[in-house]
C-alpha positions, 0 to 999 in steps of 0.5 A: 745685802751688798753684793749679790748675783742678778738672775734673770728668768722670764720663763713660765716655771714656778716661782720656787723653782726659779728661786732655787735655780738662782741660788744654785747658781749663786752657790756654784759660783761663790762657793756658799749658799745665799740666805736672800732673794730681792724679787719685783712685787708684780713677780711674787706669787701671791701664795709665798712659796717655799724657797728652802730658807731663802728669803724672799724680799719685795723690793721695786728696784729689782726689775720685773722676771729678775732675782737679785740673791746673795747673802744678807748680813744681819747687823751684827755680822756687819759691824764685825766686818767692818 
C-alpha cells in the first residue's frame, strides 16, 4: 500500500467495528472502498475478527490504537501503473 488514510481509535469498541468506521471513512473520503488495514500487533485481537474483506496486516510501524487503511495493489496492478 502507497497511500492510505491514518485512523486513530483508542476507544474500548470492538476491533471489527474500529476497522469498519475507518473504512467507512476512508470510503467517504476517496470515493472507493479500502481492501487493506496495517494494524499495531499489541492492537490485534487474538481471535482475527471479521472485517468484511478488509484485510488485516500485522505491521510494527503503525503505532499502537492506530489503523493505516487504503487499498492494496497486487503486483500486477502495479506494473500497469507504472
Amino acid at each position: 500500500m502507497e497511500m492510505g488514510l491514518l485512523w486513530h481509535d483508542d476507544s474500548k469498541l470492538d476491533f471489527a467495528i474500529k476497522v469498519l468506521e475507518a473504512a467507512e471513512r476512508y470510503e467517504q473520503k476517496y470515493g472507493t472502498p479500502p481492501n487493506c488495514c496495517y494494524v499495531h500487533p499489541e492492537s490485534l485481537p487474538d481471535d482475527r475478527p471479521l472485517t468484511n474483506g478488509i484485510k488485516v496486516v500485522v505491521s510494527p510501524a503503525v503505532l499502537p490504537n492506530h489503523f493505516w487503511i487504503g487499498i492494496r495493489l497486487g503486483p500486477r496492478l502495479r506494473e500497469a501503473q507504472g
